[in-house]
C-alpha positions in Angstrom: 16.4 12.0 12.4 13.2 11.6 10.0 12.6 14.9 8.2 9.0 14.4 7.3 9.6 17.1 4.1 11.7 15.0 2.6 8.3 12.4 1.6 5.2 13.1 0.0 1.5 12.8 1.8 0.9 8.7 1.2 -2.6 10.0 0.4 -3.2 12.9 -2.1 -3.9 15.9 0.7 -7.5 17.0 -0.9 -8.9 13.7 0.4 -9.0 11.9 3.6 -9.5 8.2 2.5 -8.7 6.3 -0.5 -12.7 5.7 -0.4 -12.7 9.2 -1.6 -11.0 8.8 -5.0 -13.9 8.6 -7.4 -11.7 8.3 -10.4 -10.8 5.1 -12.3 -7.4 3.4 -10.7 -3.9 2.5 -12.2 -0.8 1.0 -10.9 2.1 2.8 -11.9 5.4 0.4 -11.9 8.3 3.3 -11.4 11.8 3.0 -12.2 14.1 2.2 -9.5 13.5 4.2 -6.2 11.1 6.6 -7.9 8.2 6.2 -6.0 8.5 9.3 -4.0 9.7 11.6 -6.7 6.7 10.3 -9.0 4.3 11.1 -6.0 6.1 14.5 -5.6 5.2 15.1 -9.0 1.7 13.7 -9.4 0.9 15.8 -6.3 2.2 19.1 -8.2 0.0 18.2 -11.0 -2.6 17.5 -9.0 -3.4 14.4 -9.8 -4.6 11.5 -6.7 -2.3 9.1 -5.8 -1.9 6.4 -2.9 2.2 5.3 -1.9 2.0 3.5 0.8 4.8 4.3 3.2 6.3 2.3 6.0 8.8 3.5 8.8 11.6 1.4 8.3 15.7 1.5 10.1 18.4 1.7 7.7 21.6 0.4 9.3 25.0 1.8 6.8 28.2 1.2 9.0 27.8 2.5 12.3 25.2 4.8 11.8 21.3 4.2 12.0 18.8 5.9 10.6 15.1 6.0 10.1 12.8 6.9 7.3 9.7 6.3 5.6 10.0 3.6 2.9 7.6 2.8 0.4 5.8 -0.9 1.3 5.6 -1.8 -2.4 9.1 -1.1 -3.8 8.5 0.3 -7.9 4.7 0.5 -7.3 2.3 3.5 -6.7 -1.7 4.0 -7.2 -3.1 6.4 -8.9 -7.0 7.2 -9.3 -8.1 9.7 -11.9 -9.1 10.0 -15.7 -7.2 9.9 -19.2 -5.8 12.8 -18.9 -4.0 12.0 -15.6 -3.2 8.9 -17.0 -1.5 10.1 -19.7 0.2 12.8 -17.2 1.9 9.7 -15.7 2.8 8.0 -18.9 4.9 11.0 -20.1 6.9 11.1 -16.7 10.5 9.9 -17.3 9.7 8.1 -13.9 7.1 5.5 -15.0 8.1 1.9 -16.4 5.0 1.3 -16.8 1.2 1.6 -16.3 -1.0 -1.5 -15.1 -4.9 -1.8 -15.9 -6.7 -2.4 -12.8 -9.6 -4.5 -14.5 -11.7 -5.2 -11.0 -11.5 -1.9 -9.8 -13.9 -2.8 -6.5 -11.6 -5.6 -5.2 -8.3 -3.2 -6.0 -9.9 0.0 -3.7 -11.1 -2.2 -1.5 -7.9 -4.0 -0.5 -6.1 -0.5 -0.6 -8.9 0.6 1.7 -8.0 -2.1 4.4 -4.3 -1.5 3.6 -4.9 2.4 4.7 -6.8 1.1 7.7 -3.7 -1.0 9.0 -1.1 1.5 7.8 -2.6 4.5 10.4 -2.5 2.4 13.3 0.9 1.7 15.2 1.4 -2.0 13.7 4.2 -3.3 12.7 4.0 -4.5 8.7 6.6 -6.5 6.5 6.4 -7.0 3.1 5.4 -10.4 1.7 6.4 -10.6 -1.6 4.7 -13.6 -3.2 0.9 -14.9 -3.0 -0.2 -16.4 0.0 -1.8 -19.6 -0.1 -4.0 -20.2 2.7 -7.5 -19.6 4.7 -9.3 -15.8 4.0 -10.6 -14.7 7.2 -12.0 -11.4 8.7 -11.3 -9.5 11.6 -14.1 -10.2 13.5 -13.7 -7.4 16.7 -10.9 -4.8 17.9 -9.6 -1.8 15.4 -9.3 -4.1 12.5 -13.0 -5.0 12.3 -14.0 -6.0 8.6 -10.9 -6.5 6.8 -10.8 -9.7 5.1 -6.9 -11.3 4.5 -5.7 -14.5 4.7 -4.0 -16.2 7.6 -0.7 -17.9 7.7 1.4 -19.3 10.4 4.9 -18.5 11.5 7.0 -20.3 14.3 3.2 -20.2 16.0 2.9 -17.0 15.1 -0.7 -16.1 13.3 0.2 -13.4 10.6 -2.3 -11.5 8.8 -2.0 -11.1 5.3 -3.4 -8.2 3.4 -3.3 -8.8 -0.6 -3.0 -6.4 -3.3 -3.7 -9.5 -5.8 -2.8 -7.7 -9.1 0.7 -7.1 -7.3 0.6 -10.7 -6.8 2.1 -9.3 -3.5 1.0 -7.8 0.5 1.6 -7.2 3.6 1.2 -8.9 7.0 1.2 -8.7 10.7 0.6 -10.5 13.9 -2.7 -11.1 15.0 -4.8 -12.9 17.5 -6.2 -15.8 16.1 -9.4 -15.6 17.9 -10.5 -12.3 16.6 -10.2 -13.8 13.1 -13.6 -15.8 11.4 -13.7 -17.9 8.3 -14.6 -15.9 5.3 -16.7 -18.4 2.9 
């Protein structure tokens, strides 16, 4: 059974978007399997984060279980100043920071990331970059966010970039609530 105490808020509690963060924005590559611990901790020192979590079922043997996994294995966001930066420098959790030198396009995609992530959709990882046609969501739930669209066994998939990550996530979508972005 999932035991939601056992994972941190994917959103710092004192805000209710991403949108809300008005501090600058990092990428922090954890060590191995940190990502929760790290966001544990960033959310005791109160300093705003974004770990995107995914509901996930872990098969080991016989027995199946279900959790919250982070989408981005290593990776966490977190918006702030120096100070927080540094904060997350000195954890023994943290590999390493990432600049985020177009801060607009990075909150932005994170923004349609939150979007997709508090609706019931189902969303895999895709762990290289997608070459193919941007599009927006023209109508239904999804309205406005801009990915790119790839095909799968006549499948039309969704894919929403985090480009510094050189990685993102998609889904299945109808193709004819998707436009051509220019």
């Amino acid at each position: 059974m999932l035991k939601l105490s056992d994972n941190p808020p994917a959103l710092y509690p004192a805000v209710g978007s991403v949108r809300e963060l008005t501090g600058q924005w990092w990428i922090v590559h954890t060590k191995s399997r940190n990502e929760k611990a790290l966001a544990w901790e960033l959310l005791n020192r109160e300093i705003a984060y974004f770990l995107p979590l995914v509901r996930r079922t872990i098969f080991s043997g016989s027995r199946r279980r279900h959790g919250l996994t982070p989408l981005f294995p290593s990776y966490l966001f977190i918006s702030g100043d120096a100070l927080d930066h540094e904060a997350a420098l000195r954890s023994e959790r943290v590999s390493k920071v990432i600049a985020v030198n177009d801060q607009r396009q990075l909150l932005d995609e994170l923004s349609s990331l939150e979007r997709v992530l508090n609706c019931p959709v189902q969303l895999d990882l895709c762990p290289f970059a997608v070459v193919g046609r941007r599009v927006r969501v023209s109508r239904g739930p999804f309205r406005g966010i801009v990915g790119r669209i790839v095909r799968r066994d006549t499948i039309a998939r969704l894919v929403l970039e985090i480009s510094i990550l050189g990685r993102g996530a998609e889904m299945d979508i109808d193709a004819d609530l998707l436009e051509a972005v220019e």
